[in-house]
C-alpha positions in Angstrom: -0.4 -36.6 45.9 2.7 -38.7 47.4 4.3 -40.3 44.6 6.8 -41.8 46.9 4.5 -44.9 47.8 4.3 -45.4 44.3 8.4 -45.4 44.1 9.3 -47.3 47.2 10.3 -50.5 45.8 12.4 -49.2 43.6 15.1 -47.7 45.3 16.7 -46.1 41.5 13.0 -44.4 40.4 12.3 -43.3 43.9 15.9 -41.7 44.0 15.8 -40.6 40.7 12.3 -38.6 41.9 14.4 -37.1 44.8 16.7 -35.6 42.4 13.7 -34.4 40.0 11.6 -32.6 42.8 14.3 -30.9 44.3 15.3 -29.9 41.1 12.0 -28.2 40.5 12.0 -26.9 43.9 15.2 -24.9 42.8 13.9 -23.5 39.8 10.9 -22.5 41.5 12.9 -20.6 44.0 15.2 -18.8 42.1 14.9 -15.7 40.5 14.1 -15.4 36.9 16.2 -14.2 34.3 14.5 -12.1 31.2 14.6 -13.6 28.4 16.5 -12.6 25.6 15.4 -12.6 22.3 17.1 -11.1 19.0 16.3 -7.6 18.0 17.1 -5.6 15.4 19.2 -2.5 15.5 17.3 -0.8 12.4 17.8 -1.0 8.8 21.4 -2.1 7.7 23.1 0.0 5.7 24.2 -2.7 3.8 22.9 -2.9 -0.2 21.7 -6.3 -0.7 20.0 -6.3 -4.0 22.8 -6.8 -6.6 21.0 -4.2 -8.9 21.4 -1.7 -6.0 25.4 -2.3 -5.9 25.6 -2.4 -9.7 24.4 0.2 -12.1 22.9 -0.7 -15.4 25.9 -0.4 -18.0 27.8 -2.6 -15.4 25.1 -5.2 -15.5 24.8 -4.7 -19.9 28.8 -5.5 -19.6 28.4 -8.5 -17.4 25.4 -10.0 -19.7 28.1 -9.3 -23.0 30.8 -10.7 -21.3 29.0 -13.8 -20.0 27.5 -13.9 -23.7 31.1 -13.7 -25.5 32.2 -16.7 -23.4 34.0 -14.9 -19.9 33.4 -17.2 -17.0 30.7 -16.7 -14.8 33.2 -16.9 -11.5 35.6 -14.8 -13.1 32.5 -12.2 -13.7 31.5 -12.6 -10.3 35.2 -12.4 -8.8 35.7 -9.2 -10.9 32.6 -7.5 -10.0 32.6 -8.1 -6.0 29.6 -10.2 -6.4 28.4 -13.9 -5.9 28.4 -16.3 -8.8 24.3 -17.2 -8.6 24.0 -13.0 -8.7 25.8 -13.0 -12.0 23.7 -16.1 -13.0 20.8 -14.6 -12.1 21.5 -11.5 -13.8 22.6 -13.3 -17.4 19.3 -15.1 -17.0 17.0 -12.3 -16.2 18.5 -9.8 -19.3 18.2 -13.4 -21.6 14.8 -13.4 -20.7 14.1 -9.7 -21.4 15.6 -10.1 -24.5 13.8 -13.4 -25.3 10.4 -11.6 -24.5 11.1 -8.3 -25.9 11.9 -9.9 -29.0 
């Protein structure tokens, strides 16, 4: 199919179709690189579940702390762990206590 005939009127489109076919042409003669995706290396040895990093008298102190009024950044600063992990935590053992009672 020439598409040229189509384009010969307008000098812009037509040279603008130049430009687009011999970029093709390029492509389609150069080698082609592998693609690269993102792998993983294994299992990190990294603990990311706060109850992994913290044992459970560490976590009882955090919950009486937070309960007797210590901020929850400054439990979270202290402890090496994010604010919403402390949050979390307060508001998991409130709920254990809330059901359990």
């Amino acid at each position: 199919m020439d598409l040229t005939s189509r384009y010969h009127k307008r000098p812009d489109l037509a040279d603008a179709l130049v430009r687009a076919v011999q970029r093709l042409r390029k492509a389609q003669q150069s080698p082609r690189r592998p693609r690269r995706s993102v792998q993983s290396t294994g299992r990190s040895e990294r603990q990311w579940r706060v109850t992994d990093r913290l044992d459970a008298a560490a976590i009882r102190l955090i919950c009486e702390a937070a309960a007797k009024g210590v901020s929850k950044p400054a439990l979270a600063k202290q402890y090496g762990v994010s604010l919403s992990s402390i949050q979390r935590l307060v508001k998991r053992e409130e709920q254990h206590q809330f059901d359990g009672s």
